[in-house]
C-alpha positions, 0 to 999 in steps of 0.5 A: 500500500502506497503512503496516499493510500494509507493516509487515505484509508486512515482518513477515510476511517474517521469521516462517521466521527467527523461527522458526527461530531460535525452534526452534533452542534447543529439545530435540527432545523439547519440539518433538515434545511442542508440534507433538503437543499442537497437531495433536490438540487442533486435530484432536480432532474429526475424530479422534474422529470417525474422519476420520483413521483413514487414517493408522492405523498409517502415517506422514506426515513432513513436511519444512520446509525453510527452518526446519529442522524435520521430524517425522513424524505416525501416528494410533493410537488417535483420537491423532496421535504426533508424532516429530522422530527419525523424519524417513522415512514412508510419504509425505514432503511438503516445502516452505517455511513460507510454503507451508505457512502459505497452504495452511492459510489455504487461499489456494492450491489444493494442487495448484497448490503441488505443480504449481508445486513449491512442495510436493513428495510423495514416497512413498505417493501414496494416503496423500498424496492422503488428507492432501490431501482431509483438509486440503480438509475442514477449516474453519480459522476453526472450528479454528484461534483467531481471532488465529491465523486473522486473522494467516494471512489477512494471508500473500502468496500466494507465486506 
């Protein structure tokens, strides 16, 4: 293993304490602000073009565990509303950032996060598996900044 990829893995290791301890300080309604502002300014395509409208009137709470941190997710009107008071939905999917982080790079499958019980699923398991198909659709390099992309690319696959 080379130095940078050494200090990068190290790096790497501290980003749930990071932010954890980054989210800590904020008002709830500053976290629900950031995570809404982002969702639909990343998303604002597919939510212009109607590939969301699933979630229409239900709601996608998600749970991170190791950070601390849930918020639920609805659409109405070509927007997402992001609630951190709410922490129930019609479908709950749980895990670690880091799972998270590498389901976004789209270095593992979904259902190999879920099969292993990295992720887990409660509640509507329709509206999970549209989340699910949704998430496999998204091109993360036309989406998401290219030092945000590089930095995903740099995450272990944890299993």
């Amino acid at each position: 293993m080379s130095t940078t990829q050494g200090i990068t893995t190290k790096v790497i290791q501290w980003v749930p304490t990071l932010a954890r301890t980054s989210l800590y300080p904020l008002p709830k309604f500053v976290q629900a602000y950031g995570l809404e502002w982002t969702f639909n300014q990343t998303l604002k395509e597919s939510l212009r073009n109607g590939e969301l409208s699933f979630m229409d009137s239900r709601v996608v709470a998600v749970q991170v565990l190791d950070i601390d941190l849930t918020f639920s997710v609805t659409a109405k009107d070509q927007q997402l509303a992001v609630n951190v008071l709410q922490t129930e939905g019609d479908v709950i999917i749980k895990g670690k950032l880091m799972d998270f982080l590498v389901l976004m790079a789209g270095k593992v499958d979904p259902d190999t996060l879920f099969f292993s019980r990295r992720l887990s699923l409660t509640g509507d398991t329709e509206l999970g598996l549209q989340v699910k198909n949704f998430l496999d659709t998204l091109d993360v390099e036309s989406i998401l900044p290219r030092f945000f992309v590089s930095a995903l690319e740099k995450v272990p696959t944890p299993l």
